[in-house]
N, C-alpha and C positions, 0 to 999 in steps of 0.2 A: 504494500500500500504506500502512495506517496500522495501526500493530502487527501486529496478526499477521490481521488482515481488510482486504477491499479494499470501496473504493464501490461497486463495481460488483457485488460480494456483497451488499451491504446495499440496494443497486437492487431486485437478487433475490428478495431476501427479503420485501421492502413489496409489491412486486407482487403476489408469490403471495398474502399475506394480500390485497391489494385485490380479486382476480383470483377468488380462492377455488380454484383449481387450480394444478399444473404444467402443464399444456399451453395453460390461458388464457394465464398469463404471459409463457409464449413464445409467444405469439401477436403479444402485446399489445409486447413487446422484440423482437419480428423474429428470433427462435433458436428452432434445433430442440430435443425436452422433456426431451434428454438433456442438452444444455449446462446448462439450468433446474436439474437433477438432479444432476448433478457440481458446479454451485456451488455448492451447498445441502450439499452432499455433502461438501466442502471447507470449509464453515463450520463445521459443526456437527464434523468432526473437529477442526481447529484450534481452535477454542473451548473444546472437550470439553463441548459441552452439546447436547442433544435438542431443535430447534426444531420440527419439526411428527411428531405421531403418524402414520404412513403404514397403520395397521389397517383403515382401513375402505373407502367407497366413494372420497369424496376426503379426502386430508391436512390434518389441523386441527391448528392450533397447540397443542404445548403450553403450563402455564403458565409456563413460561419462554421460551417462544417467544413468546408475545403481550408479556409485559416487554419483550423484546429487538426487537421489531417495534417499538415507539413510544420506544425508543433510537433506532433506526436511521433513523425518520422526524427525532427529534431532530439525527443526526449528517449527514445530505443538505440537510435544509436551512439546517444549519451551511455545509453544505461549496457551496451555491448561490448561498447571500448572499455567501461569499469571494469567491469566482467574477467577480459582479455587479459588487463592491467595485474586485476589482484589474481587470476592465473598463472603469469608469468613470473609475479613475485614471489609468488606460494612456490616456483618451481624452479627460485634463486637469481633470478636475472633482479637488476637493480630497479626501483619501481618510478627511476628517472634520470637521464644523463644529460648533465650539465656541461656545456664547452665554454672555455674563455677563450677568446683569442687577439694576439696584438694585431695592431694597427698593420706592423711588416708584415704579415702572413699572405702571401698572395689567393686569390679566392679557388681558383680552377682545381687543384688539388684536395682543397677541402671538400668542398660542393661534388665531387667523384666518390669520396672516400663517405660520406653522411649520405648520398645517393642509396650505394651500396649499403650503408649501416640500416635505410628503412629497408630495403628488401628484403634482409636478412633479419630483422626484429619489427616488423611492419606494424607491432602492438604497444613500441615502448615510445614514453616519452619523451624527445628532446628538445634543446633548449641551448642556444649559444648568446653570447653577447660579444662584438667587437667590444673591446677595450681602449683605454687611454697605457704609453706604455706604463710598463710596471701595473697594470690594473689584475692582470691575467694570475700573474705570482700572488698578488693580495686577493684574489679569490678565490686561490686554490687554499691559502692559511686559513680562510675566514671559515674554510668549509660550505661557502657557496656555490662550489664548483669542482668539479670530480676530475675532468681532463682540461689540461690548458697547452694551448698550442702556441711558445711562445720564448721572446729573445730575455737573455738570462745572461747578462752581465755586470760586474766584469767576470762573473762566472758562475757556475751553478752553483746554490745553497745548498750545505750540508742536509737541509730536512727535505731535498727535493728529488726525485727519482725522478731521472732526466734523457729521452733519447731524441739522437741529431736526426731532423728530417730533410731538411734541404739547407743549403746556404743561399742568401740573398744581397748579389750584388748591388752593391750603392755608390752612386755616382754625383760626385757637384755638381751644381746646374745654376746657371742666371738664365735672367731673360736676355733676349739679345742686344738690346740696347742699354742694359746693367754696364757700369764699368768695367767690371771683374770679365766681363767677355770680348775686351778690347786689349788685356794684358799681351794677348800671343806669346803669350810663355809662362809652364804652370805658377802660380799662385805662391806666395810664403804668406806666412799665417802674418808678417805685418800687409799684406797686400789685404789680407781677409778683415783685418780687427775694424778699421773702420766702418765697414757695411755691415747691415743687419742681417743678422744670419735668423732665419726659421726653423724653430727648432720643436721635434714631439718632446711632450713633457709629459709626467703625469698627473693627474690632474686634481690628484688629492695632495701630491709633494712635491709641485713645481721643479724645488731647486734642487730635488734626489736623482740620481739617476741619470743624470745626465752627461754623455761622453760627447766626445770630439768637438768639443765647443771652440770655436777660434777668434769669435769676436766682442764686442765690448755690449754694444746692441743686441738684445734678444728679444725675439718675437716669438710666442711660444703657444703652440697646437697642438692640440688633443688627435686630429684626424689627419689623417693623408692627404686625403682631396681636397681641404682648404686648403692646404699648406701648398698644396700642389697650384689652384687658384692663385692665389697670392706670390708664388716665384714667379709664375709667368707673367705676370702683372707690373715684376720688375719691383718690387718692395723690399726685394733681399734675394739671399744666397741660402744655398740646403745641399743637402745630401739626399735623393732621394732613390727608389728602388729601381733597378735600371730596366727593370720589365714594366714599371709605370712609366716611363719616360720616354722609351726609345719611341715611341710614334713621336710627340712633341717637338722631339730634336730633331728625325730626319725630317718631320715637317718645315723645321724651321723659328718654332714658337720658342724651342729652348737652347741654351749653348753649354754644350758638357765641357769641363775642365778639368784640371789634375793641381790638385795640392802636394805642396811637396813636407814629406818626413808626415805626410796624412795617417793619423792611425787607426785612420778605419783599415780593417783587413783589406788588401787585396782580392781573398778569394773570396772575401762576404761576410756579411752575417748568418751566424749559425741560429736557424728557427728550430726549437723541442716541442715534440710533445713529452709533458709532465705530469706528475701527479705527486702528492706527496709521499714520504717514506713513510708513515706512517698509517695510511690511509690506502689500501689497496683498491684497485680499480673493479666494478663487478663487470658480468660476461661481458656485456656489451662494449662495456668503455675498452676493455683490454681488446675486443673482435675491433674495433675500430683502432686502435693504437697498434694491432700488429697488420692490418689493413693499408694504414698509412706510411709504417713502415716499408714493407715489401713493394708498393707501389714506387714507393718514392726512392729507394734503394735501386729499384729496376733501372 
């Protein structure tokens, strides 16, 4: 019973609209067309509303009765995914999988890997959030979040169980009308300090966490794509990921340079997926973390 109707009223009722009759219905649910008829009969008084016209050859909905047919579809398949939900918990899978992920993460990779993660758990829950950086690690401590897909510098934490899935090349960029793209010869960090450099921050700890800073000005982003807005714009200088950028540049809208004694790596940053030491991951989060692996290894 759920208020003052049951499921197995609201069964009833989709039926007969699928069915197009009472006697289909009970055909089609294994009951005789008087059960079909007293259930209907028991809704529509407890509700105090008219669900199907009975005047003619067969009973058509009224229009409150078709509203309340595509409720009812709404409220079974509420009540199937629960179902499915507390099954698969009963039978150890986790009864929800949380993702964090930074800002660097490129999308294609993931969006493959969580494709494949419904096919293969098509009944569980999930739930990601892009983050600010450093957002991904504070929701894996907080316990908000089970798997975090994410950069971890200047190196992995002791409480963090950490594997390398891709590295992501990062590239200086002005606009092309930016000074810094007129140098013709890479950059020394006093060529950098004057200009405003755009920098991700996080967004709960501004001034933590933050490497390869090289100028005096800071202009500081939570997301990519503003930041990315705003270089082109010619407002400052950045490091950004050179799979966001290579359209820009051969376009023309942006001008890639080289800093010299730069400490960003050469061959990239290294993106993890994570979880805490302390905190095992259930079926699912590990079928997706050795998913992403192996893919991304390939």
């Amino acid at each position: 019973m759920i208020g003052s109707f049951t499921l197995d009223q609201l069964r009833v009722l989709v039926t007969i609209a699928d069915t197009g009759s009472f006697s289909a219905a009970g055909r089609k649910l294994g009951r005789v067309q008087s059960a079909i008829s007293q259930a209907i009969a028991t809704l529509e008084q407890v509700q105090g509303v008219l669900l199907f016209d009975r005047g003619g050859h067969r009973p058509r909905l009224t229009d409150s009765g078709r509203v309340l047919v595509e409720q009812a579809r709404l409220v079974l398949a509420s009540a199937d995914r629960f179902q499915a939900i507390a099954m698969s918990t009963h039978a150890g899978l986790e009864p929800e999988l949380v993702i964090a992920i930074d800002p660097l993460v490129p999308s294609a990779p993931l969006i493959d890997s969580l494709r494949a993660l419904g096919e293969r758990f098509p009944d569980l829950p999930v739930s990601f959030s892009t983050e600010g950086l450093g957002g991904s690690l504070r929701r894996l401590r907080s316990g908000s979040a089970a798997l975090g897909i994410c950069l971890l510098l200047p190196a992995v934490p002791d409480d963090v169980v950490a594997y390398p899935l891709l590295t992501i090349g990062m590239q200086p960029v002005v606009a092309p009308a930016h000074p810094l793209a007129a140098l013709g010869r890479p950059a020394t960090h006093g060529d950098l300090e004057p200009h405003v450099q755009l920098v991700l921050s996080d967004p709960v700890d501004p001034g933590g966490g933050n490497y390869g800073l090289a100028s005096a000005r800071l202009w500081r982003f939570v997301d990519l794509g503003r930041r990315l807005d705003f270089v082109m714009a010619g407002f400052g200088w950045c490091r950004m990921p050179a799979h966001l950028i290579a359209g820009p540049v051969a376009a023309g809208q942006l001008h890639a340079f080289r800093i010299i004694d730069d400490p960003t790596p050469r061959e990239g940053l290294t993106m993890y997926a994570a979880h805490m030491r302390n905190r095992a991951l259930g079926p699912a989060g590990r079928w997706l973390l050795d998913h992403l692996r192996e893919r991304l290894a390939a």
